[in-house]
N, C-alpha and C positions, 0 to 999 in steps of 0.2 A: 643577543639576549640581555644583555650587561648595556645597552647605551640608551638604553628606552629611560624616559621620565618616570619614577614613582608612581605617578598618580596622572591619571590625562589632564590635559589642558583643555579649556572649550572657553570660549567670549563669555563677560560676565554680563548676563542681563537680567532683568526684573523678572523674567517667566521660571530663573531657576532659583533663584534666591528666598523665594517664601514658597512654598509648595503650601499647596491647601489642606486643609484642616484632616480629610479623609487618605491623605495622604503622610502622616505622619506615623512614625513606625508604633509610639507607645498608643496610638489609636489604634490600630492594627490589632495589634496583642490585646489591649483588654477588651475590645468586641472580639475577637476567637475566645479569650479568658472567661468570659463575660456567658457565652454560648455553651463553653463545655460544661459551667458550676451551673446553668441552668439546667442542663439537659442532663447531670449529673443527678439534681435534686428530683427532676421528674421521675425518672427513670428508677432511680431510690427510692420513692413513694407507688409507682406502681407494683414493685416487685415486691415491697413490703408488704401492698394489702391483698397481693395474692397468697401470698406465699405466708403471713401472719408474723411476729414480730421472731417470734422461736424457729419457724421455719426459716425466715433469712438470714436470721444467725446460723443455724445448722449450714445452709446452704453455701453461706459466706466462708464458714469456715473449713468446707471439703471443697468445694473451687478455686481457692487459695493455694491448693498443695501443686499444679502443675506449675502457673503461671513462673516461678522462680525459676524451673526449669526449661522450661519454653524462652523464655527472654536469655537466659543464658547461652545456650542454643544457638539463638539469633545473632548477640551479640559475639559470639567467638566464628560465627560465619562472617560477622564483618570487623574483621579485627585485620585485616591486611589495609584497608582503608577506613576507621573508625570513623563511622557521620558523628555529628553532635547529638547531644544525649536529648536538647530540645525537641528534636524530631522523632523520639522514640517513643519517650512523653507524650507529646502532643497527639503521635498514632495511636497510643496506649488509652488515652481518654476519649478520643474519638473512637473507638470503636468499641471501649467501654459504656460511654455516655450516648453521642452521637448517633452515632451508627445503629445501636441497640434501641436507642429511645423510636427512630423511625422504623424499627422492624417490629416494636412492638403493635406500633400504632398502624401500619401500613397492611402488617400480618393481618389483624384483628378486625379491620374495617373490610378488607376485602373478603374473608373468609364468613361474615356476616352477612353481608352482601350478596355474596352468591347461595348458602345458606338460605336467603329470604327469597332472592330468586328462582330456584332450583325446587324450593321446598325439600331439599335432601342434604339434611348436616352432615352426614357422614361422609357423603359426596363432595363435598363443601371442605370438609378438612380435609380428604386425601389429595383436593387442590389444591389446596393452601399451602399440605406439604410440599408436596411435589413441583409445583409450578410454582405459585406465588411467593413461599418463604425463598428460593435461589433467587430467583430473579430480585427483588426489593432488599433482602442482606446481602448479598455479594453487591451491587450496585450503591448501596448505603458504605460498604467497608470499602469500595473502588475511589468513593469521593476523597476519604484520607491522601492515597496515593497518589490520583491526581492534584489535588493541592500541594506536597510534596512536591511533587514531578514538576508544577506552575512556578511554585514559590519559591524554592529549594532547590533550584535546576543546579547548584552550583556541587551540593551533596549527593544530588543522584546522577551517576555516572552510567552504571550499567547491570548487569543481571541480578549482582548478590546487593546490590542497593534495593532491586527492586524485591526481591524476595526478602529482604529485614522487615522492609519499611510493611509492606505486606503481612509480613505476618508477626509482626507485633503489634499490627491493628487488629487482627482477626484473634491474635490469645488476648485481647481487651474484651475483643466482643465475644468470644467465647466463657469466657470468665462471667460476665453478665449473664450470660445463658444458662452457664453452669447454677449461677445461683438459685435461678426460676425456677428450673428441673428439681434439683434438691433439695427445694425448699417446699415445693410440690410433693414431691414424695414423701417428704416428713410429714408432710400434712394427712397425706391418705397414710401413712401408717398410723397415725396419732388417733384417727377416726377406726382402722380395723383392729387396731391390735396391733400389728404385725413388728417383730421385732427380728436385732442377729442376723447371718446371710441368707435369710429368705424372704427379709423385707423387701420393700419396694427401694428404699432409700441406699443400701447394700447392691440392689441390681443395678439402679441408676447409676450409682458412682463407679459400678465398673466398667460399666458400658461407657462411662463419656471421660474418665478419669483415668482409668488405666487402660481400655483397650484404646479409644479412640481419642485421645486430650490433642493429637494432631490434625481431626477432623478439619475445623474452618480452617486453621493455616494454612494447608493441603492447597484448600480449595481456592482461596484467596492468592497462595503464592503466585499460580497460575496468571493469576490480573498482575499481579508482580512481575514476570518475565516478561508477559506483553511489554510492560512500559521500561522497563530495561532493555528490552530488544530495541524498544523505538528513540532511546535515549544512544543508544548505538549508533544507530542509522543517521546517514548523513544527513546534513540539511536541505540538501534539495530534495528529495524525496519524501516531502510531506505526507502526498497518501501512507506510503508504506509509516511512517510516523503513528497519521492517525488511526489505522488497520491494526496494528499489530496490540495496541492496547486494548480496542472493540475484540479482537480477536482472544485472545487471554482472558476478558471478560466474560464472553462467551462462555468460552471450555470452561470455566468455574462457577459459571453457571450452569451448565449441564453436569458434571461431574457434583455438585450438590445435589440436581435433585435427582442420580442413581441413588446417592446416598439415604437420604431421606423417603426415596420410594422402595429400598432393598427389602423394608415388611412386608410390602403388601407381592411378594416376588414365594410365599409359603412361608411353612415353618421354619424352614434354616436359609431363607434368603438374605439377611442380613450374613451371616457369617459366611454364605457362598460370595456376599460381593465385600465383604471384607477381606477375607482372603483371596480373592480371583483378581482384588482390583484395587481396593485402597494399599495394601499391605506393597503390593510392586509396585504401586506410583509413587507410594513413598519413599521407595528405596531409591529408585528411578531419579526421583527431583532431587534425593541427598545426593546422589553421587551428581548429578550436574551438577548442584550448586559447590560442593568440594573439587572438583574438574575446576571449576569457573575459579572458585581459589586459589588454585595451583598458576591457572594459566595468570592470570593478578602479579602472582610474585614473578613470574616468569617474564612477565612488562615491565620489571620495577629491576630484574637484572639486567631486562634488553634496554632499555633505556636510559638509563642512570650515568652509564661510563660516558656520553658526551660533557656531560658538565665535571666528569673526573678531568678530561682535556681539557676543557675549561678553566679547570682550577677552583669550580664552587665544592668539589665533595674530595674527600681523602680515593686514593684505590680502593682500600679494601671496604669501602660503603657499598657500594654496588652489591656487593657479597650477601656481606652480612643484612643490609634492607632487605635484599631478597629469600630470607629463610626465616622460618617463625621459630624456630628453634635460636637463632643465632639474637633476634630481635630480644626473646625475653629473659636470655645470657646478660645481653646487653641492657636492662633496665634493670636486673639483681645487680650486677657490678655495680650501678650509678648507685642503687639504694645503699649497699654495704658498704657503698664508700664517700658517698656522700651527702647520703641523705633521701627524702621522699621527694624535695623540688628537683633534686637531681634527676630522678625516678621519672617525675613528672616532665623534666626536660628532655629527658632520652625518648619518652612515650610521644610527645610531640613533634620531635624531630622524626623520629620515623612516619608518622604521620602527613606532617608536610614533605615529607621525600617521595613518600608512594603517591601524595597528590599532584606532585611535581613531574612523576613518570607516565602517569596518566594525563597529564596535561598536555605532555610533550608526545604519546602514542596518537592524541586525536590529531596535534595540529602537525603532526607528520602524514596522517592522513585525510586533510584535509575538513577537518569535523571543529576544531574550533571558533570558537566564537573570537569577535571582532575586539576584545578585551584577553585575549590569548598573552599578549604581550607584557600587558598591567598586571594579569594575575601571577604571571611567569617571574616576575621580580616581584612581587610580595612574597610568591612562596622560598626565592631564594634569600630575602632578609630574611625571613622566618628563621631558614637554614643558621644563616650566619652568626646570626645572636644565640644560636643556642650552641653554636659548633665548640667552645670551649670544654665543656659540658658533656656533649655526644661524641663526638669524636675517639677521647678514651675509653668508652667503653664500646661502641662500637667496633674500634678497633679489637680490643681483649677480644670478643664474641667473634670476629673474625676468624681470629688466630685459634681460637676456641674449638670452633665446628669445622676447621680448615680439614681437608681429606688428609691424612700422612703422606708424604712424598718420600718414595722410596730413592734411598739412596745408595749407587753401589760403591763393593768396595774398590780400593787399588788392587791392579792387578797384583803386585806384591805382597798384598796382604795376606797374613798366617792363617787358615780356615779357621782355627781357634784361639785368635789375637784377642778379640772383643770377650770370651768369655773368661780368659786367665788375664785380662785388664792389662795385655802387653802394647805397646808403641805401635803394633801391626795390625791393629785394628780399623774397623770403619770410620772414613774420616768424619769428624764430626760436624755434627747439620750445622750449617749456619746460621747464625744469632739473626731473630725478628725484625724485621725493621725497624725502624724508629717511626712514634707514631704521625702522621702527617700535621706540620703546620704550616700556616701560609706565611706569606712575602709580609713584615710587619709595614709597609706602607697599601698592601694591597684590602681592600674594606669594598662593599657592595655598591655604593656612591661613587667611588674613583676607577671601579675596574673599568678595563675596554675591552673586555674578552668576545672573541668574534662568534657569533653566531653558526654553529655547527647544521646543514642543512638535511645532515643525514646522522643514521645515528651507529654505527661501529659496531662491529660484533663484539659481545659481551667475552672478555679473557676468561671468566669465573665460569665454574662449572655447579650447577644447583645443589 
């Protein structure tokens, strides 16, 4: 793993040396940049003249309340492998801007449409609910993840990648929806009277704010596991690849429009399938997606100690990378002691470690890509430039969350040596180790550390 070139080699010719113009990354980003501030503006201006300029402020400002917690949420579900915050962004707008601008447009032309065909609007909009709005938003918020999934293969690995990524496009898009709603109902109160908890605006925001503000996540994470199941799946088995996303997409497709058709189910059919069914699938996806966390750090202790024989990581890393509790021991240490770039170097190194476990879990099973080799020494320079750094506090956190190791006494010991502070006491624990450093000629360029073809049963206990 240690003898590979930094960077690959390949012949220099004219075909790679100038890529063309649509191939340049800062083209790249300001047509996406370019697309989300349009669709941002449209989407802004429709919502405004439905909704009136006081309605969108009203609306702005109660849709605003989950979003903080919802991204929170997400983000402390992927805190064992942190993606970059670019991609949360970019989901956040797109399903704000994007996503929303084509549900509004795609909703409202088909619902017309059939309206003018049918000669029955009311007929007309319980399609729209039911059928047309799942199928066109769930498909609109699917595109986020699939460009993710396209672009971003390197960030999405597997389940709880795909459930972030997923559902911080869907509290984008819901957050946009929340506005419409509440800006609408301010509107009909404004026009009846109606004020307090018996307005319209009062029932709306309980219904979407406090019982249901996990509604689209829900539905969307679903397209989320698909594409993390297929991000699993090995490479030869492309169908199963391309199935398992259609597949996910599906069920959140159907599982939106129970949702959305639970009215027209009588008077208490909404709260019959809120409780019979969103309420336990909720619970249901939390505990996978924490399941799926667990087994994460469970990969990052089973894997880690080959490169302890190796010589790239101290012992007690293995440990401490694999417990969340020991990880954020170890980034208070680095702050209290030396600072917020300390902080920020301990936060990184765990980072690059859990990517480095999961690097080495696929191509031990056969699922890495043809650049396994190249990425495998970047992430352990990564490592080594910050090991000054991580290392001591890592280690403290180690020692930190270590189980106590009982120790007994000598057989000649006085029952009551240890409590009257006599010589005949429990022999004293042995002093910490000293915390690991390397060989001062050994550096990430000179090593020749051989290749481990399998990976050792992990000493450390979770």
């Amino acid at each position: 793993m240690a003898t590979c070139p930094p960077y690959p080699t390949r012949p220099h010719t004219h075909a790679h040396t100038q890529p063309h113009w649509w191939q340049r990354t800062w083209v790249r980003y300001g047509a996406l940049i370019t697309l989300l501030a349009l669709s941002g503006l449209v989407i802004l201006a429709l919502v405004r003249e439905q909704t009136g300029t006081r309605g969108f402020l009203v609306g702005l400002g109660l849709a605003v309340l989950p979003v903080p917690l919802l991204m929170a949420a997400f983000r402390w579900l992927d805190r064992v492998e942190p993606g970059p915050w670019r991609n949360l962004l970019f989901c956040f707008a797109w399903g704000a801007c994007a996503a929303a601008l084509i549900a509004i447009v795609a909703n409202s032309f088909a619902t017309r449409w059939i309206a003018t065909a049918t000669a029955d609007p009311a007929g007309a909009d319980t399609l729209g609910a039911t059928v047309i709005a799942p199928v066109v938003e769930e498909s609109a918020k699917a595109a986020a993840v699939l460009l993710v999934f396209l672009f971003r293969r390197r960030d999405f690995t597997g389940i709880v990648d795909g459930v972030v990524i997923a559902g911080v496009t869907a509290t984008g898009f819901a957050f946009t929806e929340n506005i419409l709603y509440l800006g609408n109902a301010f509107g009909t109160d404004q026009l009846t009277g109606g004020s307090g908890i018996t307005s319209v605006t009062a029932a709306t925001f309980f219904v979407r704010i406090v019982m249901s503000p996990f509604a689209h996540p829900l539905f969307t994470v679903l397209t989320g596991i698909g594409f993390g199941l297929a991000a699993l799946s090995a490479g030869r088995h492309r169908l199963r690849r391309a199935l398992l996303p259609l597949s996910g997409l599906l069920l959140a497709m159907g599982v939106h429009a129970l949702w959305n058709g639970s009215a027209a189910f009588g008077e208490y059919g909404f709260f019959a399938v809120y409780a019979a069914f969103m309420v336990p699938s909720f619970g249901l996806l939390t505990w996978l997606v924490i399941w799926t966390r667990q087994r994460e750090l469970g990969t990052v202790r089973a894997e880690l100690p080959v490169y302890v024989v190796a010589g790239w990581l101290a012992p007690t890393e293995p440990y401490a990378l694999g417990s969340m509790r020991a990880r954020r021991i170890a980034r208070r240490h680095a702050l209290r002691h030396a600072g917020k770039e300390a902080a920020r170097a301990v936060a990184q190194y765990e980072a690059y470690a859990t990517s480095l476990a999961f690097l080495r879990q696929r191509g031990r099973r056969g699922r890495a890509g043809a650049d396994f080799a190249v990425r495998e020494r970047e992430l352990l320079n990564a490592l080594w430039h910050r090991r000054d750094v991580a290392r001591p506090a890592l280690d403290y956190a180690a020692r930190a969350t270590a189980p106590p190791v009982p120790v007994a006494a000598r057989p000649w010991a006085h029952p009551y040596g240890a409590a009257y502070g006599t010589a005949y006491g429990p022999a004293h624990p042995a002093a910490a180790p000293t915390p690991y450093a390397a060989p001062a000629a050994y550096s990430p360029h000179t090593a020749q550390a051989a290749y481990v073809p399998y990976s050792p049963p992990s000493p450390y206990r979770p």
